[in-house]
C-alpha positions, -999 to 999 in steps of 0.1 A, spaced: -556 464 308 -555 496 323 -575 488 353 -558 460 361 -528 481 357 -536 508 380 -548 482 405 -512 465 404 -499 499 408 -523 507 442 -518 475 457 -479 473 455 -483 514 462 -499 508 496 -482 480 510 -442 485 494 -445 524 484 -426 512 452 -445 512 414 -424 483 397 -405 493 368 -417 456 353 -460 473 354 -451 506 340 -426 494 312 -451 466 299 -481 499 297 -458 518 282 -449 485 255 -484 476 253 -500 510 245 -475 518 222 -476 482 205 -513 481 210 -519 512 191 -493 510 164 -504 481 150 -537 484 153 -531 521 135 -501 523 125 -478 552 123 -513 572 137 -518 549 163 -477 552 174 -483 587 173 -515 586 192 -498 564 222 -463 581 221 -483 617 224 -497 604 253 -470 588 268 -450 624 269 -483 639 282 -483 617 309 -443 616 320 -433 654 313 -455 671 333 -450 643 364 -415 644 359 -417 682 366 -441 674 398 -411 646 409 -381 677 402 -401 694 433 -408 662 451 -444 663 450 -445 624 436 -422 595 434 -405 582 405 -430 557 402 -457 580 397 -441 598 371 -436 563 347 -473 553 356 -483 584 341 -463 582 311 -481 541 309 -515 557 311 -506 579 286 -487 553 266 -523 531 267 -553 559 267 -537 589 247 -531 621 258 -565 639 262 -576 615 287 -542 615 309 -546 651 308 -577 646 323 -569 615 346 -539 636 363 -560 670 371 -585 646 386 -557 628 405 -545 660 417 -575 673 427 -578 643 450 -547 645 464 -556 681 475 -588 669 491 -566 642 508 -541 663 519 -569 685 532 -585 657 555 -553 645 566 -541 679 570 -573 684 591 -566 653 613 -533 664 620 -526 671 663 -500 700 645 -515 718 619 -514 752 630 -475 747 627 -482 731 591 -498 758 581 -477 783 590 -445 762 573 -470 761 541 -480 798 541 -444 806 545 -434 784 513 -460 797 491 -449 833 503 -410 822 493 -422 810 458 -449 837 450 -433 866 461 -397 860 466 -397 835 436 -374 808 458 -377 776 448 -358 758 480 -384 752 502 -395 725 481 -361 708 475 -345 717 509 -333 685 533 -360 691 559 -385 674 539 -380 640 556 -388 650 592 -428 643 593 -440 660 566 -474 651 552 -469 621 528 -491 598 516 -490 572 486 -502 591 451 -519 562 446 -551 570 470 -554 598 448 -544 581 413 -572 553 416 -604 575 424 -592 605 397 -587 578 369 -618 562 376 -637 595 385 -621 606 347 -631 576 328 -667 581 343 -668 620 333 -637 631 316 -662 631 280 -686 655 302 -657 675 310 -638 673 338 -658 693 373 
């Protein structure tokens, strides 16, 4: 179920850049069902842990607009459906790959000197000056490097499920 939920979530991802509300309320039903019956209150506990591992710390990610809001329910679905130790796992992967992305694309990119500069600069403002703006501020929209969470999502869940027992890099 959870494969075919994260591949629902990277197809409609890529081509709509839209997560439907439909996919990530039925993980969040069907893990928390799932596991409470066959567990009961243990079970509930196990998914609804896992569910708040997954959404709280996305929903921090989506306050500085590092992911959509469709990112932040999928996480809280995977959570709901595999408990919290492998979400944990699942979303470090994830953003590990979306560094590495960012990285190639950052690397293809005719103006990175200037993107490097702009990032060096924001990092200075939140290290040292302890600013928080350049991540909320309006000029987000004009270019910035975006790309769907889901190219990074897919290959950490999977790359998690493979290793995550063998722990994690």
């Amino acid at each position: 179920m959870v494969g075919m939920m994260l591949a629902l979530a990277f197809a409609t991802d890529i081509r709509k850049q839209i997560i439907p509300n439909w996919l990530t309320a039925a993980g969040i039903g069907a893990g928390l069902l799932g596991h409470g019956m066959a567990q009961g209150g243990y079970g509930l506990a196990f998914s609804a842990a896992g569910l708040a591992c997954g959404f709280i710390p996305m929903l921090l990610l989506y306050a500085v607009g590092g992911v959509g809001a469709g990112d932040v329910k999928l996480f809280g679905a995977l959570g709901a459906m595999t408990g919290a130790v492998f979400t944990l796992y699942a979303m470090v992967a994830s953003l590990f790959f979306a560094g590495l992305i960012a990285l190639i694309v950052f690397i293809c990119r005719h103006d990175r000197m200037v993107r490097l500069k702009e990032t060096f600069a924001i990092v200075f403002q939140l290290w040292i000056l302890r600013d928080l703006s350049g991540f909320t501020s309006s000029h987000r929209e004009d270019g910035k490097l975006r790309f769907p969470f889901m190219w990074a999502v897919l290959p950490g869940t999977v790359y998690s499920f493979i290793y995550g027992g063998d722990g994690l890099f």
